[in-house]
C-alpha positions in Angstrom: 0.0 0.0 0.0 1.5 3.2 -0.8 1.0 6.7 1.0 1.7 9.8 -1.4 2.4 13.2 0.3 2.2 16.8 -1.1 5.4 18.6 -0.9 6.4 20.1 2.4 3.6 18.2 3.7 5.8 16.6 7.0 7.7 20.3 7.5 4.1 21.9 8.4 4.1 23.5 11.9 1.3 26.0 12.8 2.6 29.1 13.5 0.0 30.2 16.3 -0.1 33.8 17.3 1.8 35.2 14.3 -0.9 33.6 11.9 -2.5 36.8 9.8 -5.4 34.8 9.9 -7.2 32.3 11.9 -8.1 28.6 11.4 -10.4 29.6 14.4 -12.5 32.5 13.3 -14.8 32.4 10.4 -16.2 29.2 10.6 -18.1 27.1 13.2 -16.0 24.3 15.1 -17.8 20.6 14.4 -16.4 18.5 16.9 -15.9 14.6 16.6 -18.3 11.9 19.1 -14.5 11.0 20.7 -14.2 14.6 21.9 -17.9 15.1 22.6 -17.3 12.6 25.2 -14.4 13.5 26.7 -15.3 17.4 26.7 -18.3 16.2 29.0 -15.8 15.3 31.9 -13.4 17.7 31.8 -13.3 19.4 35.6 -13.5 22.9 36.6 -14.1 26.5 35.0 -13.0 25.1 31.5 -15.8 22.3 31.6 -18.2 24.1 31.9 -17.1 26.9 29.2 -16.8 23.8 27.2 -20.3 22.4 27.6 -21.8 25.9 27.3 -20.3 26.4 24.2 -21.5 23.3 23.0 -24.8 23.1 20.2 -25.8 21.0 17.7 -25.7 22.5 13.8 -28.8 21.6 11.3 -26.8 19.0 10.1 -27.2 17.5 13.5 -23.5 17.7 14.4 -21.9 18.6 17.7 -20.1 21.9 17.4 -18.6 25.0 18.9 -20.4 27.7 18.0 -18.9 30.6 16.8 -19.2 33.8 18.8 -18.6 37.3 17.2 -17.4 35.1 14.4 -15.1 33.0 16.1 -14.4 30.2 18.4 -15.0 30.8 21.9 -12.0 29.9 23.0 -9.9 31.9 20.8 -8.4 34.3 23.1 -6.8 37.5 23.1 -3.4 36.1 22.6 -4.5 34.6 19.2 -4.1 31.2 21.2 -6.6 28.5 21.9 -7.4 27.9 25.4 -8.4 24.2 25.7 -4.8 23.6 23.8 -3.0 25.9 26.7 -5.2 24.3 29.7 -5.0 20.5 28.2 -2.8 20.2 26.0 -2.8 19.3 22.1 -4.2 15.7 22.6 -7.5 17.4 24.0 -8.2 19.3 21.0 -11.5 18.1 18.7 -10.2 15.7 15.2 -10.6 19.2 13.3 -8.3 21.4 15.7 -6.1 19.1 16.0 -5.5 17.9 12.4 -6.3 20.9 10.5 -4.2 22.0 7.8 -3.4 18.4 6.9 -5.9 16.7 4.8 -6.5 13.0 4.2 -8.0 11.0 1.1 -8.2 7.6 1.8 -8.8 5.9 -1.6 -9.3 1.9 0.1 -5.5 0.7 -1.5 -3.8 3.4 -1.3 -3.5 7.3 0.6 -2.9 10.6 0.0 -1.8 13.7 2.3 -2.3 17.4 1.6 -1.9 20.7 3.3 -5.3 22.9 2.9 -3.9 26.3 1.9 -7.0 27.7 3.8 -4.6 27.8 6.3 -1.8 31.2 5.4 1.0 29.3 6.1 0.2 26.3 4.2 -0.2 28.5 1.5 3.1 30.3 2.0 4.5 26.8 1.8 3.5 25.1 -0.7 2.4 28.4 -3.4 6.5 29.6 -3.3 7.5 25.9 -4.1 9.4 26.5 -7.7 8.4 24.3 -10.4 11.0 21.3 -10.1 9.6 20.9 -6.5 6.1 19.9 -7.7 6.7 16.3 -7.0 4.9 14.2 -4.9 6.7 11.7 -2.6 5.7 8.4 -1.8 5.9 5.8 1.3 5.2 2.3 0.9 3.3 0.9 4.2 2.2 -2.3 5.4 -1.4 -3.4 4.0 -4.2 -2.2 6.5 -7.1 -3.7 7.4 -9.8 -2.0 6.3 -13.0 -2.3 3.3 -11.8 -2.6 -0.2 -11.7 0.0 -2.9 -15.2 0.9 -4.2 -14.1 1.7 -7.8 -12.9 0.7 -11.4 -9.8 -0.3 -10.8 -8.6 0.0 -14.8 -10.4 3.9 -14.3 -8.5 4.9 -11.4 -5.3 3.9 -13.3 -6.6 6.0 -16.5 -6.7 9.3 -14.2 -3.9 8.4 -12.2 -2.0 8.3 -15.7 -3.5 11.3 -17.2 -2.9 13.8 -13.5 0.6 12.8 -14.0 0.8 14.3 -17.6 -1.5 17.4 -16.1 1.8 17.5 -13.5 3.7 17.8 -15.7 2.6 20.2 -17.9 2.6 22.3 -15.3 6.0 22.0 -14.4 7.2 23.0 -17.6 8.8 26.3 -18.0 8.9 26.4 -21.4 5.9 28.1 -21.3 4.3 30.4 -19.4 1.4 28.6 -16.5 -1.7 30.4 -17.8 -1.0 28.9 -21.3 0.0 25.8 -19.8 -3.1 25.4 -17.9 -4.8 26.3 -20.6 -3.3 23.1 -22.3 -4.6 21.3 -19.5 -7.9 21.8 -20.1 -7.7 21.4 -23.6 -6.4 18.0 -23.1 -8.7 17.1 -20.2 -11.6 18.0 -23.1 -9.6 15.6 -25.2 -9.6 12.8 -23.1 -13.3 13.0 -22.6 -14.3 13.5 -26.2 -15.8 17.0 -25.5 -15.7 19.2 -28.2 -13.7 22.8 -27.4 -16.0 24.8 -29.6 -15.2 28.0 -30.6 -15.5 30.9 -27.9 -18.3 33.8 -28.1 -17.8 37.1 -27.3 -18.9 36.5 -23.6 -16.5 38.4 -21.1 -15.4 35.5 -18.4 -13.9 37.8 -16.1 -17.0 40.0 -15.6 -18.7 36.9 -14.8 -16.5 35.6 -12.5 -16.3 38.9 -10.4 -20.0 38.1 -10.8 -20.5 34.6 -9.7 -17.8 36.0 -6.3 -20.4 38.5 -5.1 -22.8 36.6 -5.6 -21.2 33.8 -2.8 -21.8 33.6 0.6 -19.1 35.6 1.9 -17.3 34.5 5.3 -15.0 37.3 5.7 -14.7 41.0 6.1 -11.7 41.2 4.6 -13.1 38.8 1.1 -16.0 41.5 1.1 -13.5 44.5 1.0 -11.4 42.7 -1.9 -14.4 42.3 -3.8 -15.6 45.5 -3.3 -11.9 47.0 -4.0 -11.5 44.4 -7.3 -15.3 45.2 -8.8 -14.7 49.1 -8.8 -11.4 48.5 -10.2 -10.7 49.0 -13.6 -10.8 45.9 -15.8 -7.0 46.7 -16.8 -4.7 43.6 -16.8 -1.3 43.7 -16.1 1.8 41.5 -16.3 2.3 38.6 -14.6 5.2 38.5 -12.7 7.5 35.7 -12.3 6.3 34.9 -8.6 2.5 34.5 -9.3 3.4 32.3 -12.6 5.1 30.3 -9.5 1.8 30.2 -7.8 -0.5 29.3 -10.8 1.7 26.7 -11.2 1.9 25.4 -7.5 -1.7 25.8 -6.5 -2.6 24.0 -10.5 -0.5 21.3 -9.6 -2.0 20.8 -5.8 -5.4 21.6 -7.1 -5.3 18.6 -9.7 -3.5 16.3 -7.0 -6.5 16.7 -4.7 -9.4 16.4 -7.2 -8.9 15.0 -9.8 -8.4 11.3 -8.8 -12.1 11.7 -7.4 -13.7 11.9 -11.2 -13.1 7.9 -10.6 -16.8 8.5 -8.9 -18.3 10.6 -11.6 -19.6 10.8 -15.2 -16.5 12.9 -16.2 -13.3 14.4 -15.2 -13.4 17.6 -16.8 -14.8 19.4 -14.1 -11.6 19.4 -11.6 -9.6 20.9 -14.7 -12.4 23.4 -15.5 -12.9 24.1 -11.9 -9.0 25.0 -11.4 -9.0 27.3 -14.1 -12.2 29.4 -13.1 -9.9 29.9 -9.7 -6.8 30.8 -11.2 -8.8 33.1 -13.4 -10.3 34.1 -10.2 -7.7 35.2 -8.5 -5.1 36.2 -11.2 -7.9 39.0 -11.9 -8.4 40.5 -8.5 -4.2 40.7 -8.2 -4.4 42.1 -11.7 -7.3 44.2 -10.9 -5.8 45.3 -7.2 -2.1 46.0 -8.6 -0.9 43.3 -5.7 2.9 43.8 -6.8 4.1 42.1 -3.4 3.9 38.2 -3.0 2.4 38.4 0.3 -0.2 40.3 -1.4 -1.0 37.6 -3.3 -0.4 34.7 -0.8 -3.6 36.0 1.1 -5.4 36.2 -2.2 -5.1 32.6 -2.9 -5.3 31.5 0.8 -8.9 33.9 1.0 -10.4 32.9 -2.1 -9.9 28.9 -1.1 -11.5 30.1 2.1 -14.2 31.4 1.0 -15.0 28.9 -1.9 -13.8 25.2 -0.9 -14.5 25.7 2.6 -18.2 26.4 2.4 -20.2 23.5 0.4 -23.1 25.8 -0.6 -20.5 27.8 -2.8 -19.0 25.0 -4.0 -22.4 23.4 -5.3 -22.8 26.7 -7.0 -19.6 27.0 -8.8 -19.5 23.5 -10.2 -23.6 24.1 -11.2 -21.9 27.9 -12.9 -19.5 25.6 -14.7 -21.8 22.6 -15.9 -24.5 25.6 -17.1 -22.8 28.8 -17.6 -21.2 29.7 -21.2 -19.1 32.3 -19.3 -17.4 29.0 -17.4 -17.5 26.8 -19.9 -14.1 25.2 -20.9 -13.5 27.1 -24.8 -14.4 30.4 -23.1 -12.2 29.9 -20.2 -9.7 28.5 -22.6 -10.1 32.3 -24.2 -9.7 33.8 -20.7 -6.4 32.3 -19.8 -4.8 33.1 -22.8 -6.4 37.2 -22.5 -4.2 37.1 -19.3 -1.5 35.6 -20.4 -1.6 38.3 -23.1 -1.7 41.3 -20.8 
């Protein structure tokens, strides 16, 4: 059985009070039945800010719920109480495990970093191209229920993320035109024709679809606001965000796109990681963000907002299924405008 890591993925350590953001402010806090149980004995003052704090969602799920936007025990220091009172082994599954993320395929593993988290994203969105490798570990068979899925499939797209990998490791060209190749080729594999493009402006459309979104954030709202009364002038991309495009491309397609072994078709985690670098590539555009750490909180925002939140997500991919704006050929078009700039 082999595990496959991200790069960097065993280097993460949380950087705490320094963080310029917060994996515990802007979303709720769902707890795991092991902690449930074990916050329900804890002793003293803490217990019973614990179990106060304590409320079941919609979804019928045991959380913390947020106050003034943020976990309750997020304190002044930018620290988490429950981790300074008990210790790291009391925090909840999702405290305690978040940035890494796990996708458990039945025969074999794979380990990510959410760039949700800033310094996840400073990590793995400066890796130069060469870097974009994943590594491997070979582990002992475990016991557990067997893969649910075409075997021969899995082995198609395990083939075909490699050659989207490598694409975007290439230098020869720049990463909006090679991702642009990517989803020609992803159209190519699944025998959908890349018609030709009408006049339809992608990027108003995007900055559409983003205010249309739940928004979690203050500061998402003010980019918005800042990018939409921008002027639509493109600029030049510089040599660190074609470093970016090509880091998040490559995680992007390492987390997704195996998962089309469930669906109809695997175009949409190629089309879907093109609407974001379009995304995003247009607010830093739009915004003049000349610095990387500028941009580094653009990225880390934007997945945030999006992935984090499912109704936005079940948007997005209905925008891309339905909407001409999103569909592959136009942007195909919209890459290549950038790239132009």
């Amino acid at each position: 059985m082999k595990n496959y890591y991200i790069p960097k993925y065993g280097e993460f350590r949380c950087i705490a009070g320094a963080c310029p953001d917060s994996c515990c402010a802007g979303w709720e806090i769902v707890l795991d039945d092991a902690s449930v149980e074990r916050y329900r004995t804890v002793s003293g003052g803490l217990g019973e800010r614990i179990r106060q704090a304590m409320a079941e969602d919609a979804d019928g799920d045991v959380i913390f719920a947020a106050q003034d936007g943020k976990c309750p025990f997020w304190n002044a220091e930018k620290l988490c109480d429950i981790h300074a009172t008990l210790g790291e082994q009391a925090l909840c599954d999702t405290c305690r495990k978040f940035p890494r993320i796990t996708q458990d395929y039945g025969d074999f593993v794979e380990y990510d970093l959410s760039m949700e988290c800033p310094e996840a994203a400073r990590m793995l969105l400066t890796l130069p191209p060469e870097k974009l490798q994943l590594h491997w570990e070979e582990h002992p068979e475990l016991a557990g229920d067997m893969p649910e899925y075409d075997a021969d499939r899995m082995q198609q797209l395990f083939e075909q993320r490699e050659m989207l990998f490598q694409l975007m490791r290439d230098t020869r060209h720049p990463a909006l035109a090679q991702l642009s190749s990517c989803l020609k080729l992803a159209c190519e594999w699944e025998n959908i024709p890349l018609s030709e493009c009408s006049a339809t402006d992608s990027g108003t459309a995007i900055f559409a679809f983003l205010q249309s979104c739940e928004i979690l954030t203050a500061d998402w709202r003010r980019i918005l606001e800042q990018s939409a009364a921008a002027q639509n002038k493109l600029g030049v991309i510089s040599e660190a965000l074609d470093c970016e495009i090509r880091a998040f491309s490559f995680d992007f397609f390492y987390r997704q796109y195996l998962r089309a072994v469930f669906a109809d078709s695997a175009i949409l985690p190629v089309q879907q990681a093109a609407f974001s670098v379009c995304a995003v590539v247009s607010i830093c555009c739009r915004l003049h963000l000349i610095t990387q750490e500028q941009q580094l909180r653009i990225w880390q925002l934007f997945l945030k907002e999006i992935e984090s939140d499912s109704d936005n997500v079940a948007e997005l991919k209905w925008c891309l299924e339905t909407e001409e704006a999103f569909s592959p050929a136009a942007l195909c078009a919209y890459l290549e405008k950038l790239g132009d700039a």
